[in-house]
KELOMAR-274692 format. One record per residue (C-alpha): residue number from 1; residue in one letter; chain; x negated, y, z. Coordinates in nm, 4 decimals. Layout:
{NUM, A, A, {X, Y, Z}}
...
% end
This chain:
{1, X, A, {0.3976, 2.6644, 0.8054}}
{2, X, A, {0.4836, 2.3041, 0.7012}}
{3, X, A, {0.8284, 2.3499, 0.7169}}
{4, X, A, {0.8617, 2.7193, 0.5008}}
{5, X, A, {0.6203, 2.5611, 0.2445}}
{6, X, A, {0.8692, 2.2483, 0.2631}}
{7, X, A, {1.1814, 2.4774, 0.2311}}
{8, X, A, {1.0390, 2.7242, -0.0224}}
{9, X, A, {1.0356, 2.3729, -0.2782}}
{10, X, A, {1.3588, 2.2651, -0.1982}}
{11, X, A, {1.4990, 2.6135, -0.3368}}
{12, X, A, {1.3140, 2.5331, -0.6483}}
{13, X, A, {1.4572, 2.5040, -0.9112}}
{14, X, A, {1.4875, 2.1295, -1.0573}}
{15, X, A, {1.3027, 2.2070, -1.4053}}
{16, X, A, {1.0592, 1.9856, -1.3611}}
{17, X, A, {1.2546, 1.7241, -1.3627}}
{18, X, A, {1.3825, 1.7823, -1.7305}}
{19, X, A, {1.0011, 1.7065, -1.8193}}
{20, X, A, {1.0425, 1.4359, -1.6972}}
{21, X, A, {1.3680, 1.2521, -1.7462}}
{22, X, A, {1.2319, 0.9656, -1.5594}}
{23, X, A, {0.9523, 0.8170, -1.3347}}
{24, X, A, {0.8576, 0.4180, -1.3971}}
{25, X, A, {0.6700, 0.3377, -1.0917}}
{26, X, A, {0.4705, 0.0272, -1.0487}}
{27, X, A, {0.4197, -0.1266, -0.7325}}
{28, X, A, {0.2620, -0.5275, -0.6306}}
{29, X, A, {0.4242, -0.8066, -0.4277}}
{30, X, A, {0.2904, -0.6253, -0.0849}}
{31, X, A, {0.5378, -0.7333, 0.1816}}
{32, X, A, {0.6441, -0.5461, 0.3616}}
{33, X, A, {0.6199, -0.2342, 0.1586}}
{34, X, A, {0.6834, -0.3620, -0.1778}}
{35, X, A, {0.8559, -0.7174, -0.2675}}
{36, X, A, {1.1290, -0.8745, -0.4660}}
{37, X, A, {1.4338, -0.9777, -0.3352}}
{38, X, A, {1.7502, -1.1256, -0.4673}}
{39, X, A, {1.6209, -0.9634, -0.7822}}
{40, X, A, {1.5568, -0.5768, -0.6510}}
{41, X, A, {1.2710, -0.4330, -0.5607}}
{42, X, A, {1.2535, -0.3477, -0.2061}}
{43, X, A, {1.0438, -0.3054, 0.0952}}
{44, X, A, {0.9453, -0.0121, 0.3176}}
{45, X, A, {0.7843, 0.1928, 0.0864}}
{46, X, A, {0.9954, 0.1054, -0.2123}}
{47, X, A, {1.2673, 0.2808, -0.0054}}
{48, X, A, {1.0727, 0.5461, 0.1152}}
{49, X, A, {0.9758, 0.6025, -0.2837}}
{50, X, A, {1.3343, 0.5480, -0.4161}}
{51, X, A, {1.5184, 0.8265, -0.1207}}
{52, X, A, {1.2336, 1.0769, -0.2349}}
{53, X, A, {1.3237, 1.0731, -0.6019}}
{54, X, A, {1.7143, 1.0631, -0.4886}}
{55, X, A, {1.6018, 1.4172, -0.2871}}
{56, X, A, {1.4545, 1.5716, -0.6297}}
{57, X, A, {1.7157, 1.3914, -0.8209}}
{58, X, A, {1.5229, 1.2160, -1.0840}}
{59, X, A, {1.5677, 0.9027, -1.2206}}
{60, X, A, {1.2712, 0.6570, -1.0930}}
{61, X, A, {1.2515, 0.2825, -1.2298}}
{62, X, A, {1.0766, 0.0415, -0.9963}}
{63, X, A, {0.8348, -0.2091, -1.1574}}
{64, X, A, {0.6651, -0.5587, -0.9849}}
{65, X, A, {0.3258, -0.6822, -1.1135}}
{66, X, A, {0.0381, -0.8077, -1.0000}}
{67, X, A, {-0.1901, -0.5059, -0.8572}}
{68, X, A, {-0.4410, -0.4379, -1.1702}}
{69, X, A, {-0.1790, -0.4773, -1.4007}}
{70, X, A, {-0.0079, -0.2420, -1.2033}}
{71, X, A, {-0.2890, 0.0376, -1.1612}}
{72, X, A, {-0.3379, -0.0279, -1.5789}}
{73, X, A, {0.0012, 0.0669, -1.6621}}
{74, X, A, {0.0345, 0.3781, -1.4282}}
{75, X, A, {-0.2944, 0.4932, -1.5975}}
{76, X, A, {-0.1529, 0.4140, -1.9413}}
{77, X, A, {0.1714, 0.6109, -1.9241}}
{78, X, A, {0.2163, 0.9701, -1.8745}}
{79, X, A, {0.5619, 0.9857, -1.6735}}
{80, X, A, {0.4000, 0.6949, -1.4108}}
{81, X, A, {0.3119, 0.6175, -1.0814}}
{82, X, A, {0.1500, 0.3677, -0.8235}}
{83, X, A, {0.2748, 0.2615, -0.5138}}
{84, X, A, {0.1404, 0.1700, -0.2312}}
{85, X, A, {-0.2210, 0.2884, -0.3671}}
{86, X, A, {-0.5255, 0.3531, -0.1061}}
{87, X, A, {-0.6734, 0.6762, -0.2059}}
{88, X, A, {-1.0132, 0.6296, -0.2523}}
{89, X, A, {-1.3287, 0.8616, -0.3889}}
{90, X, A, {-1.3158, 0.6635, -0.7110}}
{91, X, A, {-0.9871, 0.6871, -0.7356}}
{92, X, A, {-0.8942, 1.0774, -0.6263}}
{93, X, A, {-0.9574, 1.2120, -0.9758}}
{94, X, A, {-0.7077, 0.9205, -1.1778}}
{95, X, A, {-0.4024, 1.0652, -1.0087}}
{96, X, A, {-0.1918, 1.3221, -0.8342}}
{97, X, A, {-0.0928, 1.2088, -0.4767}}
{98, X, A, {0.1983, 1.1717, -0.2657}}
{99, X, A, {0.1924, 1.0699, 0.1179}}
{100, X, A, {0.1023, 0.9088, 0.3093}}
{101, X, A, {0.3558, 0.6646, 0.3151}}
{102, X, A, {0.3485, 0.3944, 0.5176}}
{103, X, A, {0.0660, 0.2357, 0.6631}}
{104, X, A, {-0.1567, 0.1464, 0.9817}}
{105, X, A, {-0.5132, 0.1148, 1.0010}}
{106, X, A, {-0.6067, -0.2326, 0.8541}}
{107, X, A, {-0.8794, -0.4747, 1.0621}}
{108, X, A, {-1.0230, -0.8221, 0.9698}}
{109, X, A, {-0.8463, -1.0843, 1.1121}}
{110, X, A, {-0.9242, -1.4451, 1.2531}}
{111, X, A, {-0.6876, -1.7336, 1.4011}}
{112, X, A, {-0.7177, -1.7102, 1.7599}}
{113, X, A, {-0.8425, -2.0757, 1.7162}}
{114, X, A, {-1.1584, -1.9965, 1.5180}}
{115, X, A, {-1.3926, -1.8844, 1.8363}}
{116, X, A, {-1.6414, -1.9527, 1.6433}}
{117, X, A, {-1.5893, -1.6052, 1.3923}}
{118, X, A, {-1.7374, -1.3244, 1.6397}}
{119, X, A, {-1.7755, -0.9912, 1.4536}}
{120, X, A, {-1.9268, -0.6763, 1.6065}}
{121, X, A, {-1.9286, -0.4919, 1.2846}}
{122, X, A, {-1.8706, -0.5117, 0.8810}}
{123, X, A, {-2.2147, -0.7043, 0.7896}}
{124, X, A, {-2.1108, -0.9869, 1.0639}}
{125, X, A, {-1.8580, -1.0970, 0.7915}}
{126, X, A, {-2.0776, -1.1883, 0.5251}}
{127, X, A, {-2.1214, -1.5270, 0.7660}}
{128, X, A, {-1.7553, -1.6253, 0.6542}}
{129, X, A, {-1.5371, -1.6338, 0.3370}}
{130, X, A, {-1.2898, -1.3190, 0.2995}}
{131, X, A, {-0.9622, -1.2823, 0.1030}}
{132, X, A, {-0.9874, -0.9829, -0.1362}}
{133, X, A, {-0.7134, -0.9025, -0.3881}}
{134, X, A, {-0.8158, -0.8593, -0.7433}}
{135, X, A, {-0.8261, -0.5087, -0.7882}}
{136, X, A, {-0.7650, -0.3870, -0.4690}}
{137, X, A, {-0.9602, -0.1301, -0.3225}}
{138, X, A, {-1.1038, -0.3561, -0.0483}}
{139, X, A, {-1.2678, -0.5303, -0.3344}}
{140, X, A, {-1.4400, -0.2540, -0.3911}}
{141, X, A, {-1.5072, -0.1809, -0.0290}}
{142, X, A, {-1.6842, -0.5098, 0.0435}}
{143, X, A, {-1.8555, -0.5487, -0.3423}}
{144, X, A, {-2.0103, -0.1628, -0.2485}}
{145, X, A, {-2.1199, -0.2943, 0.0789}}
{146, X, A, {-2.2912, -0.6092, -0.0931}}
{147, X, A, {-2.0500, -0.8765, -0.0274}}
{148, X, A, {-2.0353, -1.1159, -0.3236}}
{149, X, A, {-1.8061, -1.3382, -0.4515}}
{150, X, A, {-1.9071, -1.7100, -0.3939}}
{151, X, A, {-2.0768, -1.5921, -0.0996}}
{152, X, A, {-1.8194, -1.4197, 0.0995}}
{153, X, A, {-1.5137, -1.2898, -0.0894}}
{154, X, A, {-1.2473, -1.5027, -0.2229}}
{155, X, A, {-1.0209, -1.3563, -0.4634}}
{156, X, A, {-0.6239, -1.4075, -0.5223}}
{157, X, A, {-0.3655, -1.2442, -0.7324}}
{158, X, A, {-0.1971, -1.0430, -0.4175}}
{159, X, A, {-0.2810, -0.9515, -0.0775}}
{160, X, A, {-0.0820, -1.1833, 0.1237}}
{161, X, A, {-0.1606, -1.5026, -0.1282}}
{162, X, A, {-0.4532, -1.6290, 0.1153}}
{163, X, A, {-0.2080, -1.6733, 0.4030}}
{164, X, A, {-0.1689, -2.0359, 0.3867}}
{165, X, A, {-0.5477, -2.1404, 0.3159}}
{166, X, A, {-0.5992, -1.8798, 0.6146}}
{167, X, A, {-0.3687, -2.0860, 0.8347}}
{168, X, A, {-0.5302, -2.3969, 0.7090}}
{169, X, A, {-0.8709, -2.2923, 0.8344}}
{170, X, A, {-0.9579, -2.3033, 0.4495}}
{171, X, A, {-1.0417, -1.9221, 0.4421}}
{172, X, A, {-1.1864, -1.7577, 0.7256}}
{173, X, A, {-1.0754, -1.3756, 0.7627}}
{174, X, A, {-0.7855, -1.1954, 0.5886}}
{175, X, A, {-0.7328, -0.8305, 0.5795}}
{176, X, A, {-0.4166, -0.7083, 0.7390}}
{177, X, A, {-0.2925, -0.4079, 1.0029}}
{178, X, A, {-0.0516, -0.4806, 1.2633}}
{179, X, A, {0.2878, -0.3542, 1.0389}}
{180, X, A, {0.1859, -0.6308, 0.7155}}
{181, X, A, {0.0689, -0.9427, 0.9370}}
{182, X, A, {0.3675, -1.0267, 1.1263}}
{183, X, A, {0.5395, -1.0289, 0.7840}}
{184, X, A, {0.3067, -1.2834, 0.5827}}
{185, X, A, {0.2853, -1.5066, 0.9010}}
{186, X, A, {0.7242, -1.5121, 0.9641}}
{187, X, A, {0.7017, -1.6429, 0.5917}}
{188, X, A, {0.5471, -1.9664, 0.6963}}
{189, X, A, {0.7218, -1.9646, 1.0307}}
{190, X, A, {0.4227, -1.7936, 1.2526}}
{191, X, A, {0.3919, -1.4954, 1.4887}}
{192, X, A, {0.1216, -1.2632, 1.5682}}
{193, X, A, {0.0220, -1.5111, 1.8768}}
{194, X, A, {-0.1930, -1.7127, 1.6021}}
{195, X, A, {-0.3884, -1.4334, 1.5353}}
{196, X, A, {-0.6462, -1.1612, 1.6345}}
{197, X, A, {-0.7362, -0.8239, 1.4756}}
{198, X, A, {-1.1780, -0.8155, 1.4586}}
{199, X, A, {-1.2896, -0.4807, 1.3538}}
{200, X, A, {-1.1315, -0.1977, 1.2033}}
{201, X, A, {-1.1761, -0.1396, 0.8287}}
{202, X, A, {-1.2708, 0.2244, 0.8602}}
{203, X, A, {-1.2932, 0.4674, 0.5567}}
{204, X, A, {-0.9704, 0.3647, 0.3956}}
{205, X, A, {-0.7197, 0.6442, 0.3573}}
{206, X, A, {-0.4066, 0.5003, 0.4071}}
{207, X, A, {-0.0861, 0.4075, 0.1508}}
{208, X, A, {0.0044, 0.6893, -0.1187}}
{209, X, A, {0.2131, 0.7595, -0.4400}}
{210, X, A, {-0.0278, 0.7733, -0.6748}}
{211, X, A, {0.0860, 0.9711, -0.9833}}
{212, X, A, {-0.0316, 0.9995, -1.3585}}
{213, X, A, {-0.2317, 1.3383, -1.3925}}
{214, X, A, {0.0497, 1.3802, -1.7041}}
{215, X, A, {0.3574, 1.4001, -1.3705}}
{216, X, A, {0.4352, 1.7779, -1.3727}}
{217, X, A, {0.2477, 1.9116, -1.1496}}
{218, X, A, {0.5982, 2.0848, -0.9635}}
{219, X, A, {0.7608, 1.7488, -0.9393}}
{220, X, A, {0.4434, 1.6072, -0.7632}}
{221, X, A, {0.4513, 1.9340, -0.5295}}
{222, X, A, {0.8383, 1.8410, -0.4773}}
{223, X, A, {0.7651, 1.5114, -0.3888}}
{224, X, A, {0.5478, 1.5799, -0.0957}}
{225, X, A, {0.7874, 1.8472, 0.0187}}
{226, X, A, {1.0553, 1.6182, 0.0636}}
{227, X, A, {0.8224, 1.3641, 0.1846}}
{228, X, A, {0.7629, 1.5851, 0.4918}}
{229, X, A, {1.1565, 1.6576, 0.4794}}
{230, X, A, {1.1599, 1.3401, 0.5519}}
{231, X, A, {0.9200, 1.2662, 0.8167}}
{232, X, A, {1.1000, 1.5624, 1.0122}}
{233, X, A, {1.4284, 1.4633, 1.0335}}
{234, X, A, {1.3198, 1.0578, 1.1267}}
{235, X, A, {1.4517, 0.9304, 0.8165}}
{236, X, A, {1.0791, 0.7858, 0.7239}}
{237, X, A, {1.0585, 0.6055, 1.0335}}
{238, X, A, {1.4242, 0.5145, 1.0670}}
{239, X, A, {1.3133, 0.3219, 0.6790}}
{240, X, A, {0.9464, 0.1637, 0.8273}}
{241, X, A, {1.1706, 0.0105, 1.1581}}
{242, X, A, {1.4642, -0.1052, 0.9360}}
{243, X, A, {1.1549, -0.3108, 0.7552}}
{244, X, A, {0.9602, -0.4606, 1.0699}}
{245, X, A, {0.9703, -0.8034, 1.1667}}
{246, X, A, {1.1087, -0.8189, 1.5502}}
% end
C-alpha cells in the first residue's frame, strides 16, 4: 500500500512546487547529520534533505545556526523548514513533518572511567551534571521531569559542545545514540572504547523535516513519498553509511 500511495505522488503533477519557488531550510552544527565543511553544508541528513528536494525538483537553500535560532526562523518564514527536529507533543502542531530521517535511539552516556555514575533509571541522573542544548527538546525533556539548571543540566550552544568538558571529567553525562558519539569523540581523537551508553532516553520520536504549516500541503505529501522512494531502493542507507565513522 506504501508503495501505490508512493507512486500515485510521483505522477503528480509538480504544481506545488510553483508555490513555492524555493525551500530555505535551517538546520544546527549536529555532526553527523548536519555540519559545515569546507564551506557547504553537509552531513547525513543534509544529504538525505538535499536528494529529496532534487526528487520533487525544487530549489532548497541550506542554512547553519545555532538550534533556537534555527527553530525561530523556520517558524518565522512561510516557505521554511527544520532539520533534524525531534517531533515532540509541543511541537506536532508548529509544523508539517517529513521522516524519519536519520536517527537511533539516544541513551545517557558516561566514560567508562566514571564507575562511580550508576543509573537504573531517569531520576538517578539528577545525582550528576548533564549537557542539554539550548533549545533542544531534551531540555525540555529533563526541565518537564524536574531537572534544573545549576542542579543538574548544563547548557551549551550545540549538542556536541560538552564533548571536551565530558572527556575532562568536568561534566558528567552527555546525551548521544550510537550513530552521533563515535563522531564527536573521532574529533578529539577518541573511540567508542571511552565510553558507555546508561539508559535509554525513551519517548523521543526520532529526527524529522519539520516544515512551516505555510509549505503546501502537496509538496509536504511529496516529500514523504519520495522519502519512502528512497528508503526502498537503499539510497537512504547507502547516504547514513557513506556518513559513519569506521
Amino acid at each position: 500500500m506504501k508503495a501505490v500511495r508512493a507512486f500515485y505522488w510521483l505522477m503528480l503533477s509538480w504544481s506545488c512546487c510553483a508555490a513555492a519557488d524555493e525551500l530555505v531550510l535551517y538546520t544546527e552544527h549536529f555532526p553527523p547529520f548536519s555540519y559545515e565543511h569546507d564551506g557547504v553544508i553537509t552531513g547525513t541528513n543534509t544529504e538525505i534533505v538535499r536528494r529529496l528536494c532534487e526528487r520533487v525538483t525544487i530549489s532548497c537553500r541550506f542554512e547553519l545556526y545555532p538550534w533556537r535560532r534555527a527553530f525561530e526562523h523556520a517558524l518565522a518564514s512561510p516557505q521554511a523548514g527544520l532539520y533534524s527536529t525531534s517531533r515532540s507533543k509541543e511541537r506536532d502542531a508548529m509544523f508539517q513533518w517529513v521522516g524519519p530521517l536519520a536517527y537511533t535511539t539516544p541513551y545517557l552516556y558516561r566514560l567508562k572511567s566514571r564507575s562511580d555514575i550508576q543509573l537504573q533509571q531517569v531520576e538517578d541522573a539528577k545525582g550528576y551534571m548533564i549537557a542539554v542544548a539550548r533549545g533542544d527538546v531534551f531540555e525540555e525533556y529533563f526541565l518537564e521531569k524536574g531537572f534544573r539548571y545549576g542542579q543538574h543540566l548544563l547548557d551549551f550552544e550545540s549538542k556536541s559542545a560538552a564533548t571536551p568538558l565530558f572527556l575532562q571529567g568536568r561534566v558528567d553525562l552527555m546525551v548521544s545514540s550510537e550513530l552521533v558519539m563515535p563522531v564527536w569523540l573521532a574529533d578529539y581523537q577518541q573511540t567508542m572504547e571511552v565510553v558507555e551508553a546508561t539508559i535509554a532516553l525513551d519517548g523521543i520520536a526520532g529526527n524529522f523535516l519539520a516544515l512551516n504549516p505555510d509549505v503546501p500541503v502537496e509538496l509536504v505529501e511529496q516529500l514523504q513519498a519520495q522519502l519512502e522512494l528512497m528508503r526502498q531502493s537503499g539510497e537512504f542507507e547507502a547516504i547514513v553509511q557513506s556518513f559513519q565513522v569506521k
